[in-house]
NUBA-85740 format. One record per residue (C-alpha): residue number from 0; residue in one letter; x negated, y negated, z negated. Coordinates in Angstrom, 3 decimals, padded with zeros to 6 digits. Layout:
BEGIN
<rec n="NUM" res="A" xx="X" yy="Y" zz="Z"/>
...
//
This chain:
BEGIN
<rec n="0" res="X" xx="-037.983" yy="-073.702" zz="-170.209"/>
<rec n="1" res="X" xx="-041.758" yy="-074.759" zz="-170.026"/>
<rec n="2" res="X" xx="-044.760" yy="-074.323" zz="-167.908"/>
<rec n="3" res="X" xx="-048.065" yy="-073.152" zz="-169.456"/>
<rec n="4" res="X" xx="-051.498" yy="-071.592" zz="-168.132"/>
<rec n="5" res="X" xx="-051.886" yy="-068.126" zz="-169.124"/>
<rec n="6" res="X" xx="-055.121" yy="-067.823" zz="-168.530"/>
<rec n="7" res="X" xx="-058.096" yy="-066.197" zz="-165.869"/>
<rec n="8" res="X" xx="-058.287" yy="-068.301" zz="-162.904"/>
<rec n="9" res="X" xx="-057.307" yy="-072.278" zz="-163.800"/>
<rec n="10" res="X" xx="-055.548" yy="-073.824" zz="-160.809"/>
<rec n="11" res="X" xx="-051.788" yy="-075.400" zz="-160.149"/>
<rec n="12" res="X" xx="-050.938" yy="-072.154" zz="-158.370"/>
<rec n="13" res="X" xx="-051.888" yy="-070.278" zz="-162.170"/>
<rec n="14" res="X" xx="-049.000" yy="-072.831" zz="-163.762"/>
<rec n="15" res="X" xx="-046.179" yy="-070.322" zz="-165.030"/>
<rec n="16" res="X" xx="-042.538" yy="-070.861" zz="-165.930"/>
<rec n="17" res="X" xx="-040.993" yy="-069.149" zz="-168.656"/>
<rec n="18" res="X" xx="-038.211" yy="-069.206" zz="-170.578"/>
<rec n="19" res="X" xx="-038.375" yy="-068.976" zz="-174.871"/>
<rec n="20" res="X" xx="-036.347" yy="-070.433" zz="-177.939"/>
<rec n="21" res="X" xx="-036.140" yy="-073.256" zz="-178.695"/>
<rec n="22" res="X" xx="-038.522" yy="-074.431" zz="-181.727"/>
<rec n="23" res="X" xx="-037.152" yy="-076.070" zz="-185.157"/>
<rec n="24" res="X" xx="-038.848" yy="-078.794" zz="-187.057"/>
<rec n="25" res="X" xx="-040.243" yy="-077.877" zz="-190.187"/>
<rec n="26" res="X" xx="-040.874" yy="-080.481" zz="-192.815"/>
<rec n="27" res="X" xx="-042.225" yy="-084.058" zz="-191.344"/>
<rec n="28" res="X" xx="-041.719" yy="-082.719" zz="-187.891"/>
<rec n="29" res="X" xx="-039.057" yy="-083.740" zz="-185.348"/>
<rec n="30" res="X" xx="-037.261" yy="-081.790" zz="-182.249"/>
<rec n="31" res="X" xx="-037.328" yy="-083.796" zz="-179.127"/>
<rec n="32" res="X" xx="-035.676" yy="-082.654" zz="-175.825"/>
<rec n="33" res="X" xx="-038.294" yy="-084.447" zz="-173.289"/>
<rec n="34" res="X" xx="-036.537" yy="-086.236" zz="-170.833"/>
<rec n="35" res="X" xx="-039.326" yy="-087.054" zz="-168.296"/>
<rec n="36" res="X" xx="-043.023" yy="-086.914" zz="-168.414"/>
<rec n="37" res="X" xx="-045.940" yy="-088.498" zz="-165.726"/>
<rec n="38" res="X" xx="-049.058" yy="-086.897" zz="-164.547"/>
<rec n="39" res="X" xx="-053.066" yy="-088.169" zz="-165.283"/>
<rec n="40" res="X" xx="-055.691" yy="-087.379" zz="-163.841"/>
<rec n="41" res="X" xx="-057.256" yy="-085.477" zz="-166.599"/>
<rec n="42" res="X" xx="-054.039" yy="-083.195" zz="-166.490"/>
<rec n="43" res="X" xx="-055.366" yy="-081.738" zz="-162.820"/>
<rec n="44" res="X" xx="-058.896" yy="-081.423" zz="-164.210"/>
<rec n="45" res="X" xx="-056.861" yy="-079.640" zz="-167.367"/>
<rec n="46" res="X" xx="-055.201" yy="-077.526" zz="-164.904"/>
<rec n="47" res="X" xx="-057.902" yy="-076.806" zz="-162.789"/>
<rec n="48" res="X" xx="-060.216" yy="-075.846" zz="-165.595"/>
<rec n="49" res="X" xx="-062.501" yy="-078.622" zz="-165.025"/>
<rec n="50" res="X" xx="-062.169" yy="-080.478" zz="-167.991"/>
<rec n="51" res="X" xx="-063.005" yy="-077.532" zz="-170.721"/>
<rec n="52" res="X" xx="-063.211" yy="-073.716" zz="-170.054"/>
<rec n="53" res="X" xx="-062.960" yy="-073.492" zz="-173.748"/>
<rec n="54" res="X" xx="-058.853" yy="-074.440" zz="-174.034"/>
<rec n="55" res="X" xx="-056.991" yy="-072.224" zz="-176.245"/>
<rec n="56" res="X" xx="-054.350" yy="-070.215" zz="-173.940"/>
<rec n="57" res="X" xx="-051.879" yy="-070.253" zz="-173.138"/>
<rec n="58" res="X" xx="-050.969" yy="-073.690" zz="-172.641"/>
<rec n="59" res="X" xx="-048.417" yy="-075.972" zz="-172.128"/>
<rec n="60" res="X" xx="-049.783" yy="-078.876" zz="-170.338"/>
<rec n="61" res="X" xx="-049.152" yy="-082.951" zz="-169.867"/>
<rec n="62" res="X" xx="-049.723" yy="-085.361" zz="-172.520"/>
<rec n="63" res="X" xx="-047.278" yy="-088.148" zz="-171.482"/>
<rec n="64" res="X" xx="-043.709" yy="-087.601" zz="-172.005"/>
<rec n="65" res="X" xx="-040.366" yy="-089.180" zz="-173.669"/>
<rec n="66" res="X" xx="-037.512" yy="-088.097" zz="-175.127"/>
<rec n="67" res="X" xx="-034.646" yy="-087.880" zz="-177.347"/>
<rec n="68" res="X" xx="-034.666" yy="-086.538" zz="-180.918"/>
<rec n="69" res="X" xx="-032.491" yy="-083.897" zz="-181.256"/>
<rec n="70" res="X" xx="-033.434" yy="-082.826" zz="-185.023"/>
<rec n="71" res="X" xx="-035.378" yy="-083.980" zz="-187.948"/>
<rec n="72" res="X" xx="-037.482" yy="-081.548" zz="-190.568"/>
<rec n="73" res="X" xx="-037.382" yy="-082.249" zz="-194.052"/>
<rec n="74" res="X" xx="-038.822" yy="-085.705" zz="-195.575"/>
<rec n="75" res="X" xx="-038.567" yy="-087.207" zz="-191.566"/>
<rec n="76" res="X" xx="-038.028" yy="-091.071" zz="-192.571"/>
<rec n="77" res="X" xx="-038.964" yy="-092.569" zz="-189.320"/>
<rec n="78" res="X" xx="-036.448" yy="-090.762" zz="-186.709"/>
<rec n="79" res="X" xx="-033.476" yy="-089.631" zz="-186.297"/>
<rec n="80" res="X" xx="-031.074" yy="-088.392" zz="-183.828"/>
<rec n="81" res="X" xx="-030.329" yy="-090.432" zz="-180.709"/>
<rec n="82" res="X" xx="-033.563" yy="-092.173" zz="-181.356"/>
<rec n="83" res="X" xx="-035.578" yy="-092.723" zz="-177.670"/>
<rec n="84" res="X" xx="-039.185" yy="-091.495" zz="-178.326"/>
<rec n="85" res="X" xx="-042.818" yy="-091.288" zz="-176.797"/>
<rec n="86" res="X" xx="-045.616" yy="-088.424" zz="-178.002"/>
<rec n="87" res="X" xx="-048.985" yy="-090.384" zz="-178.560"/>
<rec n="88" res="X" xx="-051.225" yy="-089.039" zz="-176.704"/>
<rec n="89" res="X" xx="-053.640" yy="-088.406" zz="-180.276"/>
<rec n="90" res="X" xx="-051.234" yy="-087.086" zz="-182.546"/>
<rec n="91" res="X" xx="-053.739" yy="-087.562" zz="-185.508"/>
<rec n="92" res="X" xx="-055.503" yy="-091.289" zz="-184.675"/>
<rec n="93" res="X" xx="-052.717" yy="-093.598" zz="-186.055"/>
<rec n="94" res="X" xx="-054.732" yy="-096.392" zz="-186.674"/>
<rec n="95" res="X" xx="-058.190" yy="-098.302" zz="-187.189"/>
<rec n="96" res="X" xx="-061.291" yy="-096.545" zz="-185.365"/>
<rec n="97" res="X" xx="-061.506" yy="-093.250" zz="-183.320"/>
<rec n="98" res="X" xx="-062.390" yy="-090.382" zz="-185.496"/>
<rec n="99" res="X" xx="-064.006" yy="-087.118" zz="-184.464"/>
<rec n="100" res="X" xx="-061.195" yy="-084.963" zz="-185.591"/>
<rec n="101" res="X" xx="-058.602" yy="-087.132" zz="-183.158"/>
<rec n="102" res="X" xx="-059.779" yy="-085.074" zz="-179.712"/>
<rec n="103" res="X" xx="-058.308" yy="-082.119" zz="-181.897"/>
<rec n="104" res="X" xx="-055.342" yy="-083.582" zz="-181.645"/>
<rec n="105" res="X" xx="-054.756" yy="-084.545" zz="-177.804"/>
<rec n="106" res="X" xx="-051.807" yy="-083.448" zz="-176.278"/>
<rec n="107" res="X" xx="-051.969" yy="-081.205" zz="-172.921"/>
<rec n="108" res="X" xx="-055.800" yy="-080.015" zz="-173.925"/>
<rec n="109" res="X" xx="-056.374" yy="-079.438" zz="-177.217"/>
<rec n="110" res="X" xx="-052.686" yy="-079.034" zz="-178.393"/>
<rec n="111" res="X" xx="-049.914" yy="-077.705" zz="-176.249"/>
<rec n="112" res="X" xx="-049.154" yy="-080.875" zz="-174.366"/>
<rec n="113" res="X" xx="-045.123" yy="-081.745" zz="-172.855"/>
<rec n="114" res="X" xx="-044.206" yy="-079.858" zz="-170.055"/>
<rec n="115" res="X" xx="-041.484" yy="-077.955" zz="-171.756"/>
<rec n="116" res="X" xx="-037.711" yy="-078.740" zz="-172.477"/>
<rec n="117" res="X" xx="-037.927" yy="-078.904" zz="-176.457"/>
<rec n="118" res="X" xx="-041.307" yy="-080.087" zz="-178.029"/>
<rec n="119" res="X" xx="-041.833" yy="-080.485" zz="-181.710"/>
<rec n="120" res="X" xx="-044.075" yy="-083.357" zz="-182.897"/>
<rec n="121" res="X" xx="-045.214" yy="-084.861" zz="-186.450"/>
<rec n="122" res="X" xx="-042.951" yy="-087.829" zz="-187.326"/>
<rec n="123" res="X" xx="-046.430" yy="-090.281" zz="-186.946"/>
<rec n="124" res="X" xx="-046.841" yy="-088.463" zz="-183.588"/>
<rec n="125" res="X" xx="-044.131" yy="-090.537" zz="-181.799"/>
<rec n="126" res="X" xx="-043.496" yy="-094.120" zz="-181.283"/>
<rec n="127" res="X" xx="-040.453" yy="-096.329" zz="-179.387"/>
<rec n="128" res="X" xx="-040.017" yy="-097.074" zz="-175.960"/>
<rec n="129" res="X" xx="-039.278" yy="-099.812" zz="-174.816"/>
<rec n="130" res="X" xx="-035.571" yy="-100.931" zz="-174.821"/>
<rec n="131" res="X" xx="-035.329" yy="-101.881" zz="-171.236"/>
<rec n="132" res="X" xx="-037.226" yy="-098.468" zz="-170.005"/>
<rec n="133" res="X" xx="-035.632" yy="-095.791" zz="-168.723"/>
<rec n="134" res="X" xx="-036.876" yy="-092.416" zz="-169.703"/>
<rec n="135" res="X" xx="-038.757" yy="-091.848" zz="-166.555"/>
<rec n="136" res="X" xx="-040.662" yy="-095.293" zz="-166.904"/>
<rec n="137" res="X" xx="-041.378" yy="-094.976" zz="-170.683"/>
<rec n="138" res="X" xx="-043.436" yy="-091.637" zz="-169.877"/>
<rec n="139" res="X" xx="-045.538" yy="-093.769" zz="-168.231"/>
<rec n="140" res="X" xx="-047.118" yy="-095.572" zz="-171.217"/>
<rec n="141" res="X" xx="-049.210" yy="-092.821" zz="-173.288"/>
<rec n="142" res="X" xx="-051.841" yy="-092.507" zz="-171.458"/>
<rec n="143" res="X" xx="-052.088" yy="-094.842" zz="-168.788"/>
<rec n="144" res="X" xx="-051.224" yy="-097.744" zz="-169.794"/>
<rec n="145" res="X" xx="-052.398" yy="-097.406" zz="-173.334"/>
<rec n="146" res="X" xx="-055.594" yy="-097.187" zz="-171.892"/>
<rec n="147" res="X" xx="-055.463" yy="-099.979" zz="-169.817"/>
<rec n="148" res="X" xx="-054.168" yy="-101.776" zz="-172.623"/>
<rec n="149" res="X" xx="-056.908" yy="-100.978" zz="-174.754"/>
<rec n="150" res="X" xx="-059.876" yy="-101.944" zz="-172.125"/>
<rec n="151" res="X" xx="-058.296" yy="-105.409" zz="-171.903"/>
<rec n="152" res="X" xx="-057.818" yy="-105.860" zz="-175.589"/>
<rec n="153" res="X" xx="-061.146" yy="-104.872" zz="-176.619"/>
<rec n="154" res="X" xx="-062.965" yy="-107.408" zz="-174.506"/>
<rec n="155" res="X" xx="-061.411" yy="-110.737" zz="-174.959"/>
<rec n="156" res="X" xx="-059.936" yy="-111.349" zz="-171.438"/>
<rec n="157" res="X" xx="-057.430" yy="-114.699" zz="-171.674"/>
<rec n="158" res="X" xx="-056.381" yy="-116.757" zz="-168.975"/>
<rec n="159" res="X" xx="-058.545" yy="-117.963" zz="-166.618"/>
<rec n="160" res="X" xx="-060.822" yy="-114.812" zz="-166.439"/>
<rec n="161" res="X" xx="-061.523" yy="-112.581" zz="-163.757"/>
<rec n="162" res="X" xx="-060.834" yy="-108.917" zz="-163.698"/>
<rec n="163" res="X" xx="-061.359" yy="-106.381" zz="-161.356"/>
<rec n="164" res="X" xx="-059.747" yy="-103.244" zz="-160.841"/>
<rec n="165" res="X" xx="-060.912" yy="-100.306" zz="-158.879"/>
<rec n="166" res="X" xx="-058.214" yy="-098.296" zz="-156.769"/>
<rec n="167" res="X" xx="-054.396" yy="-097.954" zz="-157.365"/>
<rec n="168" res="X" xx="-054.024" yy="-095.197" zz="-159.895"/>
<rec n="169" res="X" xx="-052.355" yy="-095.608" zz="-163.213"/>
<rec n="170" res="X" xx="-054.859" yy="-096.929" zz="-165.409"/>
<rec n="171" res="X" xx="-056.003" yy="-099.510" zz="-162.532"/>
<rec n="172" res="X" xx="-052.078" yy="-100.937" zz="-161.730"/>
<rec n="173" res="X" xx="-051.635" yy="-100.987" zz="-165.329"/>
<rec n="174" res="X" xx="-054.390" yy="-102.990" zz="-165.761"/>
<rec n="175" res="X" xx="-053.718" yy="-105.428" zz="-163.309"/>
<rec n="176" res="X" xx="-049.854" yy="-106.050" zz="-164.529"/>
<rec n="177" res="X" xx="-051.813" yy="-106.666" zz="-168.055"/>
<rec n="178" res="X" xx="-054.183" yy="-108.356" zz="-167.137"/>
<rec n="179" res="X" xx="-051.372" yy="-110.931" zz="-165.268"/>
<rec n="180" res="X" xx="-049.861" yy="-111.376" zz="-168.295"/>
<rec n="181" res="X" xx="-052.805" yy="-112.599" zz="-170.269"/>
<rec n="182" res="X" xx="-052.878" yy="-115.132" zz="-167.695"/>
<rec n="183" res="X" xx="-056.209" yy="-113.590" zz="-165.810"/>
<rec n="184" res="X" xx="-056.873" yy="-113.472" zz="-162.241"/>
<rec n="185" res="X" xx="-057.264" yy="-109.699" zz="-160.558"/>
<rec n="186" res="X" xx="-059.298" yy="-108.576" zz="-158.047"/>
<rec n="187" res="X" xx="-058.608" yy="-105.103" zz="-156.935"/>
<rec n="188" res="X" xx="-060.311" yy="-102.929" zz="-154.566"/>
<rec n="189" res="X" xx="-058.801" yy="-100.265" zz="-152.257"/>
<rec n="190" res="X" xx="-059.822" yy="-098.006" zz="-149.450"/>
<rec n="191" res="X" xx="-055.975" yy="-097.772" zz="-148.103"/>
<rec n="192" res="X" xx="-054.865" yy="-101.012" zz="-145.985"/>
<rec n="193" res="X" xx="-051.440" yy="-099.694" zz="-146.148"/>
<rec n="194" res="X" xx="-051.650" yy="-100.593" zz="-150.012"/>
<rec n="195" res="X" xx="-053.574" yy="-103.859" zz="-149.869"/>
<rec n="196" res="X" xx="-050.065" yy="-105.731" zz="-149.113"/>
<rec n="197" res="X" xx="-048.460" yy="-103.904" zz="-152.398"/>
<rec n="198" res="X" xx="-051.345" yy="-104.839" zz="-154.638"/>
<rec n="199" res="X" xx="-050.911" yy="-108.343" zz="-153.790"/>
<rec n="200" res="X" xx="-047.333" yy="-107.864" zz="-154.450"/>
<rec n="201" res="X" xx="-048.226" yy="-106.492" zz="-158.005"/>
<rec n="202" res="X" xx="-050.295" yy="-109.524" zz="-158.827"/>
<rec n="203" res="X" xx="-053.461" yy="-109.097" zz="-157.378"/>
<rec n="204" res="X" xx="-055.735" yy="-112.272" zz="-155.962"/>
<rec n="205" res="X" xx="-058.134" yy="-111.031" zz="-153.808"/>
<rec n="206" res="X" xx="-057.661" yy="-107.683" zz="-152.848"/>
<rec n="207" res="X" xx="-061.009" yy="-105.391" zz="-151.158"/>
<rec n="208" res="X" xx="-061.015" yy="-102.776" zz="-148.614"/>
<rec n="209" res="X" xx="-063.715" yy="-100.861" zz="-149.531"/>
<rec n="210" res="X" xx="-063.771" yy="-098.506" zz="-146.364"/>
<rec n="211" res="X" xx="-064.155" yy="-101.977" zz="-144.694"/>
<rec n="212" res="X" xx="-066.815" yy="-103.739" zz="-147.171"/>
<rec n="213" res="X" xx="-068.488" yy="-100.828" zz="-148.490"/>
<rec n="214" res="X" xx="-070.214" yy="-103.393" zz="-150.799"/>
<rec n="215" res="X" xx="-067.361" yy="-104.058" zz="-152.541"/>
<rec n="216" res="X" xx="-069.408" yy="-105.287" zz="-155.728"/>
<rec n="217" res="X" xx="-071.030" yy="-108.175" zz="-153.086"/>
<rec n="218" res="X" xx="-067.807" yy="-109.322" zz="-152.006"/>
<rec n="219" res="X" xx="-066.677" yy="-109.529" zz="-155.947"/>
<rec n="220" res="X" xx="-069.541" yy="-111.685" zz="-156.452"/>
<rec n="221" res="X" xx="-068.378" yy="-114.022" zz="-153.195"/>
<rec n="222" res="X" xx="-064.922" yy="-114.123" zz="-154.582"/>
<rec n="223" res="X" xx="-066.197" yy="-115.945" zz="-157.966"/>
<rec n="224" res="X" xx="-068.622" yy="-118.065" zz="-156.390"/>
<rec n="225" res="X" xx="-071.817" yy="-115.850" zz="-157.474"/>
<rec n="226" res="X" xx="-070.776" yy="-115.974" zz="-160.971"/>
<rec n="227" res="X" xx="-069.463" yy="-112.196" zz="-161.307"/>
<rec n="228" res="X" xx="-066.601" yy="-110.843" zz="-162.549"/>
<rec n="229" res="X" xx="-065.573" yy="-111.049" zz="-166.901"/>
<rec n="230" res="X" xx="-064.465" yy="-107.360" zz="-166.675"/>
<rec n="231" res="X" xx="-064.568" yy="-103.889" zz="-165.005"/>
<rec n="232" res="X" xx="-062.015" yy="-102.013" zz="-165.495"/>
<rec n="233" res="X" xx="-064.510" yy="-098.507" zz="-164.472"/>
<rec n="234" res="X" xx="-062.625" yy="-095.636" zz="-163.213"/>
<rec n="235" res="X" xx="-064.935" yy="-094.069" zz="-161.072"/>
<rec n="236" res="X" xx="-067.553" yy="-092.739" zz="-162.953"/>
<rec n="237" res="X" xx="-070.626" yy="-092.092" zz="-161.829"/>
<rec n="238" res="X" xx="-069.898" yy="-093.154" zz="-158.515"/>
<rec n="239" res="X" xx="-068.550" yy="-096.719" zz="-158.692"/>
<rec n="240" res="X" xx="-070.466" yy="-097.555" zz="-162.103"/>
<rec n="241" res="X" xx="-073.898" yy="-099.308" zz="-160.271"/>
<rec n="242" res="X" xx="-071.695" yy="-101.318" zz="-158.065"/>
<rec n="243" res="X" xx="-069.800" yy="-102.876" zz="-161.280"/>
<rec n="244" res="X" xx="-072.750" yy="-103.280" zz="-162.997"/>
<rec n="245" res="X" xx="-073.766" yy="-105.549" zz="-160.203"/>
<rec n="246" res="X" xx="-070.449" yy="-106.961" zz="-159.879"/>
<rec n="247" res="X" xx="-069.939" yy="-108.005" zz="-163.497"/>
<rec n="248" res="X" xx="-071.143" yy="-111.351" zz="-164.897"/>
<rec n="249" res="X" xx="-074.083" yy="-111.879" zz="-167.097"/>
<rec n="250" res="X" xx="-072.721" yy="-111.325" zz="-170.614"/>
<rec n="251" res="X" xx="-069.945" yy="-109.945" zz="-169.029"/>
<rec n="252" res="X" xx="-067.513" yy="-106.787" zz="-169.883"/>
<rec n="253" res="X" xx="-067.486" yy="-103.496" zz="-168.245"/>
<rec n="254" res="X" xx="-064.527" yy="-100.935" zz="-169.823"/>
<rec n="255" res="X" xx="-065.701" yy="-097.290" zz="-169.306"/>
<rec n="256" res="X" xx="-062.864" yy="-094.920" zz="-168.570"/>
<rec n="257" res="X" xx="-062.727" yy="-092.280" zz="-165.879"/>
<rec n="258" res="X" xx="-064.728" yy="-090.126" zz="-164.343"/>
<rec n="259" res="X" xx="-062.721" yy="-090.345" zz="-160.214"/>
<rec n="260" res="X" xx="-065.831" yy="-090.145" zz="-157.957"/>
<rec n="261" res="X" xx="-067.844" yy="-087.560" zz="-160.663"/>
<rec n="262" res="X" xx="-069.134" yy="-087.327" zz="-163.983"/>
<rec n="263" res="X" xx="-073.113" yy="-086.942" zz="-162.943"/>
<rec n="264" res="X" xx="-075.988" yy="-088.993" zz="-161.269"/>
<rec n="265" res="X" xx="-078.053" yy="-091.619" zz="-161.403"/>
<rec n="266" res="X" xx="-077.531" yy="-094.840" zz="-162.791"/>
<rec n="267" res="X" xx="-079.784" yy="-097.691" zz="-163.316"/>
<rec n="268" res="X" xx="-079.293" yy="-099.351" zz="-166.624"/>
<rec n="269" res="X" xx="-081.684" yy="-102.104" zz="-166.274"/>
<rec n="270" res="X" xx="-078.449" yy="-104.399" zz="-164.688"/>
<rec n="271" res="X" xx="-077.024" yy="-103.816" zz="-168.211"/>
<rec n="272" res="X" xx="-080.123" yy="-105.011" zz="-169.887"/>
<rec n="273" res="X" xx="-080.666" yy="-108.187" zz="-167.636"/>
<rec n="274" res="X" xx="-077.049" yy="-109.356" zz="-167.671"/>
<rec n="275" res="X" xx="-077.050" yy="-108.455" zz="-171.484"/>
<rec n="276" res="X" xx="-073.737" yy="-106.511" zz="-170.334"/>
<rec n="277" res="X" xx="-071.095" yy="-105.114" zz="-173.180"/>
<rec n="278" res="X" xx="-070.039" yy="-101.438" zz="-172.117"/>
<rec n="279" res="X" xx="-066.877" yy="-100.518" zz="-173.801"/>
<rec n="280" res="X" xx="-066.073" yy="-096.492" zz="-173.708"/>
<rec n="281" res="X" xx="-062.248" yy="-096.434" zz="-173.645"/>
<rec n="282" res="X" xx="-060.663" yy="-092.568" zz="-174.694"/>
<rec n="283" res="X" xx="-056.719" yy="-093.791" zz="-174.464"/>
<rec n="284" res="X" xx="-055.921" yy="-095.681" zz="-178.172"/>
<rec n="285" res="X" xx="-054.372" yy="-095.408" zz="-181.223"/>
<rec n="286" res="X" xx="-050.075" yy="-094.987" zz="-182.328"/>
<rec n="287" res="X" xx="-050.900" yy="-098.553" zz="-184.034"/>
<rec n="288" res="X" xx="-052.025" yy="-099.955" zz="-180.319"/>
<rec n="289" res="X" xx="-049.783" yy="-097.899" zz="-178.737"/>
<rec n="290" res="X" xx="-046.544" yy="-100.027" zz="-181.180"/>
<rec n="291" res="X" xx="-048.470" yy="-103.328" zz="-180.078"/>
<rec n="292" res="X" xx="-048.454" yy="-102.772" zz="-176.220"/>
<rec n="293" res="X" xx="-044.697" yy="-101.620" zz="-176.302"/>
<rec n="294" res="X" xx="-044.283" yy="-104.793" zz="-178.157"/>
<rec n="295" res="X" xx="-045.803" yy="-106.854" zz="-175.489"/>
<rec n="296" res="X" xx="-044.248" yy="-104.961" zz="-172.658"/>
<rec n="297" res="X" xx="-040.862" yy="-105.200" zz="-174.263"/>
<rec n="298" res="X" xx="-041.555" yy="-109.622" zz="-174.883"/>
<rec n="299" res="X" xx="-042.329" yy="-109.530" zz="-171.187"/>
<rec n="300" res="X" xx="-039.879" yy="-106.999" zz="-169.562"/>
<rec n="301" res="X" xx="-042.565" yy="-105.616" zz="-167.864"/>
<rec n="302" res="X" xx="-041.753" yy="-102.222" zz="-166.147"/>
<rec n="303" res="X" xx="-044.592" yy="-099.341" zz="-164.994"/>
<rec n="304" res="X" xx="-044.825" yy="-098.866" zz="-161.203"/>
<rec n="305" res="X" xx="-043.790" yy="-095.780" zz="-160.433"/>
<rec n="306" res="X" xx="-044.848" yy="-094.000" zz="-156.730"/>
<rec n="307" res="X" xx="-042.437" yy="-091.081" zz="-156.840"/>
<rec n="308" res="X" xx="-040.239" yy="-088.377" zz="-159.339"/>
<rec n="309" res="X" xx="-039.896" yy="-085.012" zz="-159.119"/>
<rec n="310" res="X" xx="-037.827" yy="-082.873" zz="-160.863"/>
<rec n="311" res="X" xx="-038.917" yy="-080.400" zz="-163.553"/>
<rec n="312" res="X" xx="-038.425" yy="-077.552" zz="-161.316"/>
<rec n="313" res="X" xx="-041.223" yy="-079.018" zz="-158.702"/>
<rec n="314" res="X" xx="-043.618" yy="-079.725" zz="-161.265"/>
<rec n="315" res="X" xx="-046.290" yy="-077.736" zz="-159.129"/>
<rec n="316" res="X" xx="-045.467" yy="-080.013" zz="-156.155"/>
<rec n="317" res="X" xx="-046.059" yy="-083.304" zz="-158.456"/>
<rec n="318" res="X" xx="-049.046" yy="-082.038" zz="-159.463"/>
<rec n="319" res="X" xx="-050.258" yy="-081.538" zz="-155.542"/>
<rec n="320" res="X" xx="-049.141" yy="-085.209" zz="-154.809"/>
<rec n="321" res="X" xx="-051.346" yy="-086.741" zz="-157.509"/>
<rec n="322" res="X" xx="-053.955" yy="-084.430" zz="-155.939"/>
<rec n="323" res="X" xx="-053.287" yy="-085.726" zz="-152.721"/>
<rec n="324" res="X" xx="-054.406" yy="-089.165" zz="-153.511"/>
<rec n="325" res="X" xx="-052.002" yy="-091.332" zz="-152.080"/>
<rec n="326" res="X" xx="-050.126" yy="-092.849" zz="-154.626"/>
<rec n="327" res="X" xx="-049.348" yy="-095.862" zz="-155.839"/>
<rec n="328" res="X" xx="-049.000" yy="-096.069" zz="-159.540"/>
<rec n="329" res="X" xx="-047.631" yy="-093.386" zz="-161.611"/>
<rec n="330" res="X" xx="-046.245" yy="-090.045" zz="-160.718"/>
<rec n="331" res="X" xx="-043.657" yy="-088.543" zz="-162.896"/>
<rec n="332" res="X" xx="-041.436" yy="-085.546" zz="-163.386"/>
<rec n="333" res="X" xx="-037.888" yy="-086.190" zz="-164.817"/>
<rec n="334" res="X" xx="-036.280" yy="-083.040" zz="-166.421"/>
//
């Protein structure tokens, strides 16, 4: 079974469920039966049609899920049965720099993505999970936490920096839990006070209520003496990105990712000028990245927070509760 958009009107309602065979490998391709997979938010704006009317349907959607490999193709030297596996979110960007032709290759949008029982993928398309994951937290990793991964790694953070977060999504928690283990000190920011206590809990220093201090960005700059913050990890967008400008340090790091409070308006770049600011425009990472973070998470026996599963058959309802807002971490579906 899978679920794929069909077409006409985008929305979670338009997700259908349909049976079909299952697929073989062909050569350098494997068979995995997907175990679990966890929700983004670029899946909703996937599913919604707000990320590109110009998807090729129908579509299977999701680009984070693990497996088992079931099958190997021809010339496969890298799996084989039994093996626990990940899709990378870029099949095609194994290594070194981003190239143009990797968003051709992005699972759940450009690709047909993992919601389905039996998914085929090139042998370089896959990497290890972790030993000490179970399925359920390993389809956490692809997107989320590569990502987070890859705005810490890029900007030098060891320990003794500062690092702030914004909100408790995936990429944000993520970030925080890495950011601990370089030894840094986290800030986060929330507008829930029924999830200031579990930030703490998951590492976090100083934690703001920003329905309480609005001007989140001046109480960053309290909380390090005036100096600013070493890095922004930016999922807002639009919304958020003046406030870390200000909140940032001079020669300071701000990681670009989503787009949570809007992808237009104004922003002033003259803060980026003055503080002679590095911006940093993180789209997920490479499979080589991808081996190094499971490395790290494995040394550490770090595991993902996860908010909540629901089965395959309530994918729809997943989907609504990563709508909602209110989680904490990552949402996932376990088949």
């Amino acid at each position: 079974m899978k679920f794929y958009l069909i077409g006409g009107d985008f929305g979670i309602d338009r997700l259908v469920a349909g049976q079909g065979e299952i697929p073989r490998p062909g050569p350098g391709q494997v068979l995995v039966r997907m175990k679990a997979a966890s929700l983004n938010y670029r899946d909703l704006l996937v599913i919604e049609g707000k990320y590109s009317r110009k998807l090729h349907l129908p579509l299977v959607p999701l680009s984070d899920g693990t497996g088992e490999v079931v099958e190997t193709g021809d010339g496969v030297s890298l799996w084989k049965q039994g093996d626990r596996v990940a899709g990378t979110f870029f099949q095609e960007w194994l290594s070194g720099e981003i190239t143009p032709g990797a968003s051709l290759s992005a699972l759940g949008g450009a690709i047909n993505g993992v919601l389905a029982e039996y998914v085929v993928f090139d042998q370089q398309g896959l990497v290890s999970i972790p030993g000490h994951l179970s399925f359920e937290e390993g389809a956490t990793l692809p997107c989320a936490a590569l990502t987070a991964w890859h705005a810490l790694s890029v900007t030098g953070i060891r320990p003794g920096s500062t690092v702030l977060t914004l909100g408790t999504g995936g990429v944000s928690i993520f970030s925080l839990q890495f950011a601990r283990l370089a030894g840094a000190r986290v800030l986060s920011t929330t507008g829930s006070e029924s999830k200031e206590g579990r930030l703490k809990e998951t590492g976090a220093a100083e934690v703001i209520n920003y329905r309480k201090e609005p001007d989140w960005d001046r109480r960053a700059l309290e909380l390090t003496d005036g100096r600013g913050v070493d890095l922004v990890v930016e999922v807002g967008g639009a919304g958020t990105l003046g406030k870390s400008l200000n909140a940032v340090r001079m020669s300071g790091h701000i990681s670009l990712i989503g787009v949570l409070t809007g992808s237009t308006g104004e922003v002033n770049p003259l803060p980026a000028v003055m503080k002679s600011l590095s911006l940093h425009g993180i789209y997920v990472g490479s499979r080589e990245m991808f081996a190094e973070m499971n490395r790290a998470i494995e040394l550490h026996h770090m595991r993902p927070v996860i908010d909540s599963v629901f089965p395959f058959s309530e994918a729809k309802a997943a989907l609504r509760h990563l709508q909602g807002g209110s989680h904490f971490g990552k949402v996932v579906i376990s088949f």
